[in-house]
PyMOL Python script that loads the backbone (N, CA, C, O; Angstrom):
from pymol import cmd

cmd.read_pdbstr("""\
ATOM      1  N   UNK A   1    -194.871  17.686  -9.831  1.00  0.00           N
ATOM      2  CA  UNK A   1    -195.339  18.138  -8.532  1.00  0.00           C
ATOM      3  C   UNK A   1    -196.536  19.085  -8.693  1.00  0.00           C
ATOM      4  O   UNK A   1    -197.588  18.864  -8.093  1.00  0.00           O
ATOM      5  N   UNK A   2    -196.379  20.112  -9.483  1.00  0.00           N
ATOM      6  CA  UNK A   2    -197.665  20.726  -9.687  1.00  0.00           C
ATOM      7  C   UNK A   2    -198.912  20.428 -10.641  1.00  0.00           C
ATOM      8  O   UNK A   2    -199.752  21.298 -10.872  1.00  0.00           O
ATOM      9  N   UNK A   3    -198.977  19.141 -11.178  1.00  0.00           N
ATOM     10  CA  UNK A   3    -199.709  18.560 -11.711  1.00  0.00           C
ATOM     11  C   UNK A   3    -200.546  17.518 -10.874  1.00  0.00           C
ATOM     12  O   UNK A   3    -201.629  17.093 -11.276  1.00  0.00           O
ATOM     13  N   UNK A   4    -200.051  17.191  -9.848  1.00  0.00           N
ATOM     14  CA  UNK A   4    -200.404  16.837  -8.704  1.00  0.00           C
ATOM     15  C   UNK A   4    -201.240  17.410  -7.479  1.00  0.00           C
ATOM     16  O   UNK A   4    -202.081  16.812  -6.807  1.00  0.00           O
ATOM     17  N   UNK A   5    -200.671  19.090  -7.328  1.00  0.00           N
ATOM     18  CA  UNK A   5    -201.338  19.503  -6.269  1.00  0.00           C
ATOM     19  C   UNK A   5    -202.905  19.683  -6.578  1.00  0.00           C
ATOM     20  O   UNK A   5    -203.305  19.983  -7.703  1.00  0.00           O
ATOM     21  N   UNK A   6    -203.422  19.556  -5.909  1.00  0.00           N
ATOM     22  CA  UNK A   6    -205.331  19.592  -5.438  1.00  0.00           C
ATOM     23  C   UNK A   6    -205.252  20.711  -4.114  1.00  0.00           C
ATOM     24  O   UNK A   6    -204.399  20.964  -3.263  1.00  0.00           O
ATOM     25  N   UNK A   7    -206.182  21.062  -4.330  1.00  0.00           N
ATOM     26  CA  UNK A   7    -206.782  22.190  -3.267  1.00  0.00           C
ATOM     27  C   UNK A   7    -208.095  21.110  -2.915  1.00  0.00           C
ATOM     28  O   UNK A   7    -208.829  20.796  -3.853  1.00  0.00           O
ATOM     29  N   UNK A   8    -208.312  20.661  -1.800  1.00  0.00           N
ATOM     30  CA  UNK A   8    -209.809  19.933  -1.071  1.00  0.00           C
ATOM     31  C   UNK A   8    -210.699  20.795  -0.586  1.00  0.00           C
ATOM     32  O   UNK A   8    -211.904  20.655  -0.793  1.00  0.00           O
ATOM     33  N   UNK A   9    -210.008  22.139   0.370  1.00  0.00           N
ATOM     34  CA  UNK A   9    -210.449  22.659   0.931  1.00  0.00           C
ATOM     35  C   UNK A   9    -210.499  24.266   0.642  1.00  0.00           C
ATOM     36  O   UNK A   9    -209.650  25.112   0.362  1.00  0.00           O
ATOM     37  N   UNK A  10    -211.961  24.270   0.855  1.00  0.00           N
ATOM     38  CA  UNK A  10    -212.534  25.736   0.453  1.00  0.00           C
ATOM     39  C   UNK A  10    -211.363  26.971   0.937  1.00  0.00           C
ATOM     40  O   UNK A  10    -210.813  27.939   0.411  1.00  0.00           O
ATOM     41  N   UNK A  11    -211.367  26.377   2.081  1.00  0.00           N
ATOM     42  CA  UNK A  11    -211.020  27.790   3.152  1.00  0.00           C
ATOM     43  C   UNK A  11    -209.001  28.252   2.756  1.00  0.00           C
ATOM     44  O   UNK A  11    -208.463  29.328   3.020  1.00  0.00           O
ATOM     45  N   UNK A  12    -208.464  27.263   2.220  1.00  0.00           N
ATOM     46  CA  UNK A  12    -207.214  26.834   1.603  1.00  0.00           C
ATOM     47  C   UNK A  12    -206.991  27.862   0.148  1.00  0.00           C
ATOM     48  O   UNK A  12    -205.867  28.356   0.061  1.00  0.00           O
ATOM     49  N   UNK A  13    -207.587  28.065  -0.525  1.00  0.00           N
ATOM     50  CA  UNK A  13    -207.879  28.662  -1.895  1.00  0.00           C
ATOM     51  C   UNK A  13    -206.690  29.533  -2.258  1.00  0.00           C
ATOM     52  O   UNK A  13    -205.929  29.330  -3.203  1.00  0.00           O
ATOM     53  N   UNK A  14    -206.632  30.490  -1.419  1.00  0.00           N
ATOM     54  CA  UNK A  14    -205.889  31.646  -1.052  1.00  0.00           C
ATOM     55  C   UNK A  14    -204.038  31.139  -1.145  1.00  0.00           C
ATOM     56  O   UNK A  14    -203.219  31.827  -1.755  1.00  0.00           O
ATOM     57  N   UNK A  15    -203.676  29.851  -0.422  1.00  0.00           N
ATOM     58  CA  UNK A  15    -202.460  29.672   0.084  1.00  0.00           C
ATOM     59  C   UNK A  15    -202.422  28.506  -1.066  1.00  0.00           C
ATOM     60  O   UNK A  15    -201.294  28.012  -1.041  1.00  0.00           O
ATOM     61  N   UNK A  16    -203.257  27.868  -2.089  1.00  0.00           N
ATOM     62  CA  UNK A  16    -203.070  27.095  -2.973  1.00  0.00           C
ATOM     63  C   UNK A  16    -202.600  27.810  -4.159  1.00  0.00           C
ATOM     64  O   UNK A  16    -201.762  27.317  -4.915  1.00  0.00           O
ATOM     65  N   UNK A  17    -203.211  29.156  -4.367  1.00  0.00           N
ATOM     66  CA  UNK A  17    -202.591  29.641  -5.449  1.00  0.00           C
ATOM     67  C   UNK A  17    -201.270  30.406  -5.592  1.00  0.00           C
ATOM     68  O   UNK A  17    -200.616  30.771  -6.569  1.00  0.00           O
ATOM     69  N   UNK A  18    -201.075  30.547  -3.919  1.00  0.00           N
ATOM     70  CA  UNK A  18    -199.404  31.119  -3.761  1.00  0.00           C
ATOM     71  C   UNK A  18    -198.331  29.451  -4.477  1.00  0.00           C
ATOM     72  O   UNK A  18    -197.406  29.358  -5.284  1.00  0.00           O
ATOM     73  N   UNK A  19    -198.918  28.670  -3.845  1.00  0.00           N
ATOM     74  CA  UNK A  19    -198.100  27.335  -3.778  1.00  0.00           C
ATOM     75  C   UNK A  19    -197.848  27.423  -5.134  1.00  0.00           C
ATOM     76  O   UNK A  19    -196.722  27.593  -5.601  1.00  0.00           O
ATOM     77  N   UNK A  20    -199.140  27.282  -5.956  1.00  0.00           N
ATOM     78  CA  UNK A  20    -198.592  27.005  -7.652  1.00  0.00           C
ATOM     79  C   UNK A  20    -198.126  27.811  -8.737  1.00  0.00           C
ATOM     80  O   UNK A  20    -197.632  27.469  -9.811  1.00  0.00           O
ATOM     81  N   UNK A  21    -198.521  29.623  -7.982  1.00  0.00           N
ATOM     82  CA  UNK A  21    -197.452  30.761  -7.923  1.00  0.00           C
ATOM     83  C   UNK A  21    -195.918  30.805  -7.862  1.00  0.00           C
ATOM     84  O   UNK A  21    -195.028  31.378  -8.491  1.00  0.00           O
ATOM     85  N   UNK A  22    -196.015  29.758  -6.599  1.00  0.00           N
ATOM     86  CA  UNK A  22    -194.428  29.251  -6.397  1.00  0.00           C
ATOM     87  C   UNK A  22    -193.958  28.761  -7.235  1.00  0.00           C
ATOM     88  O   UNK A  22    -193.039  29.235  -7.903  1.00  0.00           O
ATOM     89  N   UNK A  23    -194.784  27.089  -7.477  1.00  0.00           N
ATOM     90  CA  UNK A  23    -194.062  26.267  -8.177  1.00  0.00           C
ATOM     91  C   UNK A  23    -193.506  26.902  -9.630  1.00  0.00           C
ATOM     92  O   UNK A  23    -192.390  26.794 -10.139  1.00  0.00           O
ATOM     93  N   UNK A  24    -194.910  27.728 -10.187  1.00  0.00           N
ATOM     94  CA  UNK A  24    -193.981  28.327 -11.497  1.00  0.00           C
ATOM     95  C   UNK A  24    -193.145  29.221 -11.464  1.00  0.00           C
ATOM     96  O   UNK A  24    -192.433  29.412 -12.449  1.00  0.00           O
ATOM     97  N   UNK A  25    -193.016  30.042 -10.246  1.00  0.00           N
ATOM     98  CA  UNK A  25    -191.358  30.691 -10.627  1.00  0.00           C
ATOM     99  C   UNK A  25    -190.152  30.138 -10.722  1.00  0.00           C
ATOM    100  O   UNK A  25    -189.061  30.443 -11.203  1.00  0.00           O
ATOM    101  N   UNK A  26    -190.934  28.665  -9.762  1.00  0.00           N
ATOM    102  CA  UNK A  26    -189.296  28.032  -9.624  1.00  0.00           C
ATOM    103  C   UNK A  26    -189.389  27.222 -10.874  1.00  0.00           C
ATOM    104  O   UNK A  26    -188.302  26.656 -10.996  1.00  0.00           O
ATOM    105  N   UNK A  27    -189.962  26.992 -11.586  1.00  0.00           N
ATOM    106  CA  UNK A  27    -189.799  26.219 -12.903  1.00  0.00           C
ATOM    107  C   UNK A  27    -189.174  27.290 -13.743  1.00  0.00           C
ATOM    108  O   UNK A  27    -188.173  26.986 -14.391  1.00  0.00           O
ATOM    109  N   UNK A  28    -189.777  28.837 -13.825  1.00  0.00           N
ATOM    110  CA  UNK A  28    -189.198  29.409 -14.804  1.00  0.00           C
ATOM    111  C   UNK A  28    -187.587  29.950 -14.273  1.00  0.00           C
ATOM    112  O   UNK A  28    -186.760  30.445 -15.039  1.00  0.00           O
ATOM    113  N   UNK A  29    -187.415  29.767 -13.067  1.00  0.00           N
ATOM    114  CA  UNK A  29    -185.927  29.646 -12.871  1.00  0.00           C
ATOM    115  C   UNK A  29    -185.143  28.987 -13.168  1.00  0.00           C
ATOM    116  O   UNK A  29    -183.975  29.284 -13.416  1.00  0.00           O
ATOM    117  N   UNK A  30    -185.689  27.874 -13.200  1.00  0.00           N
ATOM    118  CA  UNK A  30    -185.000  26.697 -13.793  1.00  0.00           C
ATOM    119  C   UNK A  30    -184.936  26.600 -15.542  1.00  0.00           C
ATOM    120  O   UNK A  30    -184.677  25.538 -16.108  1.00  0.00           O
ATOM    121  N   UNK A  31    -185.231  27.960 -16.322  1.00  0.00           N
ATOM    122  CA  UNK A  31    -185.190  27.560 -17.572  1.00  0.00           C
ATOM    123  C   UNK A  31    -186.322  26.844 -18.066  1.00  0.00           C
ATOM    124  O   UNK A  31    -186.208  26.722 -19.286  1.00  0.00           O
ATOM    125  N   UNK A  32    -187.426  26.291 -17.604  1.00  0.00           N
ATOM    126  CA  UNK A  32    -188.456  25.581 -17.546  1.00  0.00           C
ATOM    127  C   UNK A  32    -189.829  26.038 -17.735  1.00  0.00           C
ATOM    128  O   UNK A  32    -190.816  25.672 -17.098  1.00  0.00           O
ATOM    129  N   UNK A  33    -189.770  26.897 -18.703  1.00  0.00           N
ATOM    130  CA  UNK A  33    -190.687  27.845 -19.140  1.00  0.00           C
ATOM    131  C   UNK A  33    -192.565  26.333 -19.279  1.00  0.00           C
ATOM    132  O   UNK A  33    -192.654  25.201 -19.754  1.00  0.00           O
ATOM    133  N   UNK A  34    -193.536  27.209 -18.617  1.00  0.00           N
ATOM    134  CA  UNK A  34    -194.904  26.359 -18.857  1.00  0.00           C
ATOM    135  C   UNK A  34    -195.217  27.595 -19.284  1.00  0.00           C
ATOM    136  O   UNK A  34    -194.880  28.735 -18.963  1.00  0.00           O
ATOM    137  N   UNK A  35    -196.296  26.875 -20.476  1.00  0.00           N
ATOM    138  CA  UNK A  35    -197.016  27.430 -20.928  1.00  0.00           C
ATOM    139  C   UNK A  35    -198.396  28.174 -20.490  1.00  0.00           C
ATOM    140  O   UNK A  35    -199.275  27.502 -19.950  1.00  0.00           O
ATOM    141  N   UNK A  36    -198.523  29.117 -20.649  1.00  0.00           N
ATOM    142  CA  UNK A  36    -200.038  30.085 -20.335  1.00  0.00           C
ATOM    143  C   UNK A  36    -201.153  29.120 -19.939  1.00  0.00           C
ATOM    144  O   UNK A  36    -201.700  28.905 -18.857  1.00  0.00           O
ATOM    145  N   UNK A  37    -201.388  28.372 -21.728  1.00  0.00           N
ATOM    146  CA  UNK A  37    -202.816  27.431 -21.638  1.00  0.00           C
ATOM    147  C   UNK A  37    -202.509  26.337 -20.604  1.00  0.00           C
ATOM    148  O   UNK A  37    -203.381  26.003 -19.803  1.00  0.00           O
ATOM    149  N   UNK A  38    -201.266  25.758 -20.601  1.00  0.00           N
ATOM    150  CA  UNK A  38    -201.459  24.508 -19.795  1.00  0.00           C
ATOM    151  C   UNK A  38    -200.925  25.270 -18.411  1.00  0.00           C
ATOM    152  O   UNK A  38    -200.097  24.508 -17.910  1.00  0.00           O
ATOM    153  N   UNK A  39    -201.024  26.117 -17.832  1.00  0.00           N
ATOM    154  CA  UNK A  39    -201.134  26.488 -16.345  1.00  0.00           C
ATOM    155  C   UNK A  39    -202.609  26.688 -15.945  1.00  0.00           C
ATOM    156  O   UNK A  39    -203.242  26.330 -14.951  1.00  0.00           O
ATOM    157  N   UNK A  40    -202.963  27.413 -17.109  1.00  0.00           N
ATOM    158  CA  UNK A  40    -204.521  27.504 -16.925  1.00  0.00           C
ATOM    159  C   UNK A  40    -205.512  26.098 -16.531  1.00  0.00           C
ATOM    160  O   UNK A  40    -206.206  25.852 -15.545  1.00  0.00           O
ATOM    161  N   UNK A  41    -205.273  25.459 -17.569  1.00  0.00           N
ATOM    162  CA  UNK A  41    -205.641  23.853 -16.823  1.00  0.00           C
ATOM    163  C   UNK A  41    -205.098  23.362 -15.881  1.00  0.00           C
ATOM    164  O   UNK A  41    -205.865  22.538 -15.382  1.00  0.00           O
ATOM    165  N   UNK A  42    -203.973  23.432 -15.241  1.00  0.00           N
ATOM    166  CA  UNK A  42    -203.559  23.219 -14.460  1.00  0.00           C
ATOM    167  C   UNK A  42    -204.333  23.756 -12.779  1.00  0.00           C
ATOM    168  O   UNK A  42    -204.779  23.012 -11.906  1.00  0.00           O
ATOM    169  N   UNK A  43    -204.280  24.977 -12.783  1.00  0.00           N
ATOM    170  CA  UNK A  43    -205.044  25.826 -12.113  1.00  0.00           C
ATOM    171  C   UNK A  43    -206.502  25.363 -11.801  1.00  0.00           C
ATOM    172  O   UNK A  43    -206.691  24.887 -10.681  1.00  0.00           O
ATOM    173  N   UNK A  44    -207.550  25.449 -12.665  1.00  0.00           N
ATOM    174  CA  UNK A  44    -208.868  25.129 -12.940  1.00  0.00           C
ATOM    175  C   UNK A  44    -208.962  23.705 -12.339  1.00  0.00           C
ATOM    176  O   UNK A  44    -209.667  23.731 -11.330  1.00  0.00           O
ATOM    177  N   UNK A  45    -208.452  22.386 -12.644  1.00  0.00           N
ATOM    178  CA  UNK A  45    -207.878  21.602 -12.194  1.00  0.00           C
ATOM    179  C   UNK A  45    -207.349  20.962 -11.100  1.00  0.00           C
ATOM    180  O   UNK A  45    -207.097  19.797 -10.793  1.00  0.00           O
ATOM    181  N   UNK A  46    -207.252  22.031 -10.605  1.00  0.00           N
ATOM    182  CA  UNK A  46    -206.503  21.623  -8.912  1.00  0.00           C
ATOM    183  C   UNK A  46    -207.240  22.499  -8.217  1.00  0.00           C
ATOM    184  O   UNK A  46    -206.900  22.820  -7.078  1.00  0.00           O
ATOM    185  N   UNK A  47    -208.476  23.059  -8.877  1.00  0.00           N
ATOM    186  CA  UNK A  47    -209.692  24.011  -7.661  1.00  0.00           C
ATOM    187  C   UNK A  47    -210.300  22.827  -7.250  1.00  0.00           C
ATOM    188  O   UNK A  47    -210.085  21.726  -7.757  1.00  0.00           O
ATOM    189  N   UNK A  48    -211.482  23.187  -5.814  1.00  0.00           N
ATOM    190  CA  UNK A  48    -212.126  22.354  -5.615  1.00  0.00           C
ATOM    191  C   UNK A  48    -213.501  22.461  -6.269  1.00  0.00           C
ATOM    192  O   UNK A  48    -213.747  23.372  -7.059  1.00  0.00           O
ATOM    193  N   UNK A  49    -214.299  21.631  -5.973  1.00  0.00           N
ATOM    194  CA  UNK A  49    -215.565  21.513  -6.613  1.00  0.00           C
ATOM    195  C   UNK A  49    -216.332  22.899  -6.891  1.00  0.00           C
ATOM    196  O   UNK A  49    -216.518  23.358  -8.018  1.00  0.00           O
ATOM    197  N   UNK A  50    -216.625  23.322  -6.037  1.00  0.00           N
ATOM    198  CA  UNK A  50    -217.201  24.765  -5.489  1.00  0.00           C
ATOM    199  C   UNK A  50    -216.504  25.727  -6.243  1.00  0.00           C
ATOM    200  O   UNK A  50    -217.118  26.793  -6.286  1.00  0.00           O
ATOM    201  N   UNK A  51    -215.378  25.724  -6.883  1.00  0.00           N
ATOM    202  CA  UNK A  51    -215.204  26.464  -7.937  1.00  0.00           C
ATOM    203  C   UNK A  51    -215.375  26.407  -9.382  1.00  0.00           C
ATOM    204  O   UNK A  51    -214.889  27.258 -10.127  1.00  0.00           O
ATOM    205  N   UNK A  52    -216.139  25.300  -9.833  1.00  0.00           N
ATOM    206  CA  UNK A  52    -216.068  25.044 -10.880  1.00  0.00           C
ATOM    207  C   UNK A  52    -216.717  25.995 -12.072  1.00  0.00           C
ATOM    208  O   UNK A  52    -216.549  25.985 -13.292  1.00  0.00           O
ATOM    209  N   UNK A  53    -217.583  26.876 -11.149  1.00  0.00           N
ATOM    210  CA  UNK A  53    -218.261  27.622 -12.061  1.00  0.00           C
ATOM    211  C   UNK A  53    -217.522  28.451 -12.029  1.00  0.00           C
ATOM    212  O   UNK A  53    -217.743  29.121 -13.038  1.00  0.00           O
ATOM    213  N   UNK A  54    -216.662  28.911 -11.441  1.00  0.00           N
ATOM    214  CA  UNK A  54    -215.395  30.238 -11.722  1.00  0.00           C
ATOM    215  C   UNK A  54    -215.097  29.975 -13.294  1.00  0.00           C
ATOM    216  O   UNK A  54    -215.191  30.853 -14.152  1.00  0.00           O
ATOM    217  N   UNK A  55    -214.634  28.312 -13.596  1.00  0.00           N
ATOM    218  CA  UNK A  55    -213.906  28.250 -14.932  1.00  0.00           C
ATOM    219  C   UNK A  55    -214.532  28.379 -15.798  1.00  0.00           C
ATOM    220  O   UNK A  55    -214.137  28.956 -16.811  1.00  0.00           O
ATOM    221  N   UNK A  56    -216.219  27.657 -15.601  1.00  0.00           N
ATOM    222  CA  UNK A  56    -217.143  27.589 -16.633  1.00  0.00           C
ATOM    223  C   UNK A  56    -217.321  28.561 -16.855  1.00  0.00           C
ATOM    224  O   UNK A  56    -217.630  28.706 -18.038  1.00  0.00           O
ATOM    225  N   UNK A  57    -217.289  29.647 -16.167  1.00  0.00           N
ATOM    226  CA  UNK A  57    -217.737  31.107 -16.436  1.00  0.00           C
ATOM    227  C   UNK A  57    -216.699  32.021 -17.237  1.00  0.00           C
ATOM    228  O   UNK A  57    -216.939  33.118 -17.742  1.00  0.00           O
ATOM    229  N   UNK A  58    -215.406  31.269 -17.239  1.00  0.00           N
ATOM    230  CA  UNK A  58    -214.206  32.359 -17.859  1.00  0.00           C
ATOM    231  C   UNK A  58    -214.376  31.443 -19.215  1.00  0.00           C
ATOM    232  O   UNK A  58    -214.753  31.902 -20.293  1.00  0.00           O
ATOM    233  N   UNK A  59    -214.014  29.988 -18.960  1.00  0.00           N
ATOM    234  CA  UNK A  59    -214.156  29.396 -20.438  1.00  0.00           C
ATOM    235  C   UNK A  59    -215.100  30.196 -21.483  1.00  0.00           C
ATOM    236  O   UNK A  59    -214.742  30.480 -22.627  1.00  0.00           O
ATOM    237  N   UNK A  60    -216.569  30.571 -20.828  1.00  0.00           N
ATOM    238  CA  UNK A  60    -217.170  30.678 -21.749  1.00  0.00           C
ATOM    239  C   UNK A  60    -217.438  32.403 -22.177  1.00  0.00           C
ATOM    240  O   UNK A  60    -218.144  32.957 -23.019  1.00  0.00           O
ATOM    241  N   UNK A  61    -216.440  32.907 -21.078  1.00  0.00           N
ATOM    242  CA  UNK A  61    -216.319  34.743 -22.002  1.00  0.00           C
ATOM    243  C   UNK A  61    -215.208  34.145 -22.859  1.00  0.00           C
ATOM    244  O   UNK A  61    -215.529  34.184 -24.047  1.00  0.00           O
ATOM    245  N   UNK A  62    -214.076  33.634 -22.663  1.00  0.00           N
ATOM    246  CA  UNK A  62    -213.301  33.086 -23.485  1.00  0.00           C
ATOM    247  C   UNK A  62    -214.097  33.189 -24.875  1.00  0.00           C
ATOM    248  O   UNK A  62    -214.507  34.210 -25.428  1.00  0.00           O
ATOM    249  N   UNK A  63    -214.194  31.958 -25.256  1.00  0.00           N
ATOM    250  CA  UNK A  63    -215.008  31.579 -26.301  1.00  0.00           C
ATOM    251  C   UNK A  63    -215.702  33.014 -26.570  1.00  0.00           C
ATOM    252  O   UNK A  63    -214.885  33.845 -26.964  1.00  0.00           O
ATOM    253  N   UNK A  64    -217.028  33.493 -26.446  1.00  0.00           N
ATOM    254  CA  UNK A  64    -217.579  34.560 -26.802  1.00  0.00           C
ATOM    255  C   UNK A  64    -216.534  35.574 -27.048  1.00  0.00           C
ATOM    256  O   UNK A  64    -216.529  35.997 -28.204  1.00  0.00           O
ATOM    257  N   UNK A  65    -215.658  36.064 -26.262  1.00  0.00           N
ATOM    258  CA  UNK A  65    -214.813  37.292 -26.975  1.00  0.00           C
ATOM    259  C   UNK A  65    -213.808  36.430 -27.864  1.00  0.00           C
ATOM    260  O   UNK A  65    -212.826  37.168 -27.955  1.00  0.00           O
ATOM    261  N   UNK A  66    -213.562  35.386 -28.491  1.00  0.00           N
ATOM    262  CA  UNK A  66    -212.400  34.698 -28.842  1.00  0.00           C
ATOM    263  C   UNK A  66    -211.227  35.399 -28.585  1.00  0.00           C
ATOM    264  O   UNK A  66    -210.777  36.134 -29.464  1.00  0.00           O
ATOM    265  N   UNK A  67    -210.654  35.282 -27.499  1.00  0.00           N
ATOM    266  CA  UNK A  67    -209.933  35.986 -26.536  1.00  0.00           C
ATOM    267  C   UNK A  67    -209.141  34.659 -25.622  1.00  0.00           C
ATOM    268  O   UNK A  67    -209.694  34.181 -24.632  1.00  0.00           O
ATOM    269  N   UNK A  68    -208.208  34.318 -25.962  1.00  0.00           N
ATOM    270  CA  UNK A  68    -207.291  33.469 -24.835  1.00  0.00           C
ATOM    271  C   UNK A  68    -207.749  33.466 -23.395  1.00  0.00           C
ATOM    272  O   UNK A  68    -207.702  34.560 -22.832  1.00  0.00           O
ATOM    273  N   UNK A  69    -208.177  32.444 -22.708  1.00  0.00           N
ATOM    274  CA  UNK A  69    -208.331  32.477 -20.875  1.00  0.00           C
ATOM    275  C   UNK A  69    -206.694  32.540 -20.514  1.00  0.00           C
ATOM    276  O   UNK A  69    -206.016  31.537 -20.735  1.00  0.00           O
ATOM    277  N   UNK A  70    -206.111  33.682 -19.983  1.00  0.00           N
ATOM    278  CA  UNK A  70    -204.678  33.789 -19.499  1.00  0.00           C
ATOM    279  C   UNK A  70    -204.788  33.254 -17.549  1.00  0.00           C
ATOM    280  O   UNK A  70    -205.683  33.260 -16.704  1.00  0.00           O
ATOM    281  N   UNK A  71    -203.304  32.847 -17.584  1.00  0.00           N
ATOM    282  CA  UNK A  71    -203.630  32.424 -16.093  1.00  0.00           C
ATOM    283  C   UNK A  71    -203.658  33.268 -15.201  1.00  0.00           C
ATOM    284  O   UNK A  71    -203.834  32.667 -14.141  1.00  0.00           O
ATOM    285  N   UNK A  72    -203.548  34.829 -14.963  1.00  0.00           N
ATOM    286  CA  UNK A  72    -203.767  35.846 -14.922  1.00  0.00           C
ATOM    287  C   UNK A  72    -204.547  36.259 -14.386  1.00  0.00           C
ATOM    288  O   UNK A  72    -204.677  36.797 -13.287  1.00  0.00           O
ATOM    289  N   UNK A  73    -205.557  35.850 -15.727  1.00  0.00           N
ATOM    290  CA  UNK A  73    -207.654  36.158 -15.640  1.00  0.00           C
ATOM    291  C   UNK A  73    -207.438  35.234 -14.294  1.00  0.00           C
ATOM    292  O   UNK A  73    -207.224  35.595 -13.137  1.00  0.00           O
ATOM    293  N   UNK A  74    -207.550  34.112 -14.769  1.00  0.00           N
ATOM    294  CA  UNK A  74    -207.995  32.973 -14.156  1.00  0.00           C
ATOM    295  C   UNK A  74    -207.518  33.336 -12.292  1.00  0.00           C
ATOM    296  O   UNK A  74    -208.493  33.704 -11.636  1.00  0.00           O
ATOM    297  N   UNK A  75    -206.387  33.265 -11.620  1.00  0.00           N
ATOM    298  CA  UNK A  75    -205.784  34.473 -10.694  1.00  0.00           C
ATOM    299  C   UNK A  75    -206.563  34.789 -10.014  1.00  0.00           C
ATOM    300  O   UNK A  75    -207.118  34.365  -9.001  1.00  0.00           O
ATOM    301  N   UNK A  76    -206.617  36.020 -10.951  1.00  0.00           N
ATOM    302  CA  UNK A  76    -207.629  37.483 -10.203  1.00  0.00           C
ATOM    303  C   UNK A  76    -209.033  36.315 -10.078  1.00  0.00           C
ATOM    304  O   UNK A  76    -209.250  35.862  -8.954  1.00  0.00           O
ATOM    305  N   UNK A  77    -209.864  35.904 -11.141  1.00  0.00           N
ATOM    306  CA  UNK A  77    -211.096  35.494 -10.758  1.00  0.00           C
ATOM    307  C   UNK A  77    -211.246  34.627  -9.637  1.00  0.00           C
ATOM    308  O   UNK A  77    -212.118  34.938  -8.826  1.00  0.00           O
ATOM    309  N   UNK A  78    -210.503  33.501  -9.408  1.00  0.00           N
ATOM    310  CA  UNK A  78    -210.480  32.737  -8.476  1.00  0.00           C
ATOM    311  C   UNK A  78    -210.163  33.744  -6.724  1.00  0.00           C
ATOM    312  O   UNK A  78    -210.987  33.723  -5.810  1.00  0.00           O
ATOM    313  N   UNK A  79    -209.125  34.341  -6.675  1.00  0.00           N
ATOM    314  CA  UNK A  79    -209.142  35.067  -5.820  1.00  0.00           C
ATOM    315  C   UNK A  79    -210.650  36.268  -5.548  1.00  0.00           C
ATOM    316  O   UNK A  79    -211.374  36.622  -4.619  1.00  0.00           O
ATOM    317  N   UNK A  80    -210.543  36.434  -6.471  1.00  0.00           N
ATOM    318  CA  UNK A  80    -211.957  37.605  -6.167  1.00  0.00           C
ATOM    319  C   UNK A  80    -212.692  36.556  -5.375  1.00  0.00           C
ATOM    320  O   UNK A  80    -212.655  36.542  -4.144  1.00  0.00           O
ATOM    321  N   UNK A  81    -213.296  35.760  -6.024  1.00  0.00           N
ATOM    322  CA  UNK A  81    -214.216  34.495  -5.381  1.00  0.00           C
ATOM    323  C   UNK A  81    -214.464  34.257  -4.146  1.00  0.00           C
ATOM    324  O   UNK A  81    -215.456  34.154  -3.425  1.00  0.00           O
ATOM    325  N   UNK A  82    -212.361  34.133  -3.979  1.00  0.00           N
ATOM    326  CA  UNK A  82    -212.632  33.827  -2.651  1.00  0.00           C
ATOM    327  C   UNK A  82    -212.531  34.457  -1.296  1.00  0.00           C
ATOM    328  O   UNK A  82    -212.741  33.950  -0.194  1.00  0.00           O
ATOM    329  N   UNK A  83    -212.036  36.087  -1.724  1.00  0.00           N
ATOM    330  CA  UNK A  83    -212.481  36.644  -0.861  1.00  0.00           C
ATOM    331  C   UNK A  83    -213.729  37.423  -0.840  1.00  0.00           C
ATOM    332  O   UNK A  83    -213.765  38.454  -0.168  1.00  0.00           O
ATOM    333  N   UNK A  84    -214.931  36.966  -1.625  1.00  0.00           N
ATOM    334  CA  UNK A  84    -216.349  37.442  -1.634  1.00  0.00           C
ATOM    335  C   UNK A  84    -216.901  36.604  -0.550  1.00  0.00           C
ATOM    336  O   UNK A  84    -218.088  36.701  -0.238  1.00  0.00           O
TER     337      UNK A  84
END
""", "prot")
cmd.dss("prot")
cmd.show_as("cartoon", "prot")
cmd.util.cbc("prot")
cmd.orient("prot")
């Protein structure tokens, strides 16, 4: 199910990342632990177009600090975004 969800819409951003907020608590309730990196793709992934430079932009402090992108970062940045 959460490999599935897509965000289309800009104005949505906000209530997409509660949704997949959701979905992983209820996975880790379930004993169903996901991993950091693959939420992170997950996340990045199910933005819409118009965010793409959010990721390109964390991927690549990533890389330069060789420093893990946590889904976290990823979170806060996308939210900042979208309420700028």
């Amino acid at each position: 199910q959460m490999y599935a969800l897509k965000c289309e819409d800009e104005l949505e951003v906000e209530s997409h990342m509660e949704k997949l907020m959701s979905l992983k608590e209820r996975l880790s309730s379930m004993n169903d632990k996901l991993d950091d990196s693959e939420y992170v793709i997950i996340i990045l992934g199910s933005l819409p177009d118009s965010y793409r430079g959010v990721g390109q932009s964390l991927s690549a402090a990533a890389r330069i600090t060789g420093k893990p992108l946590t889904a976290q970062t990823v979170i806060d940045a996308v939210l900042h975004e979208y309420h700028c």
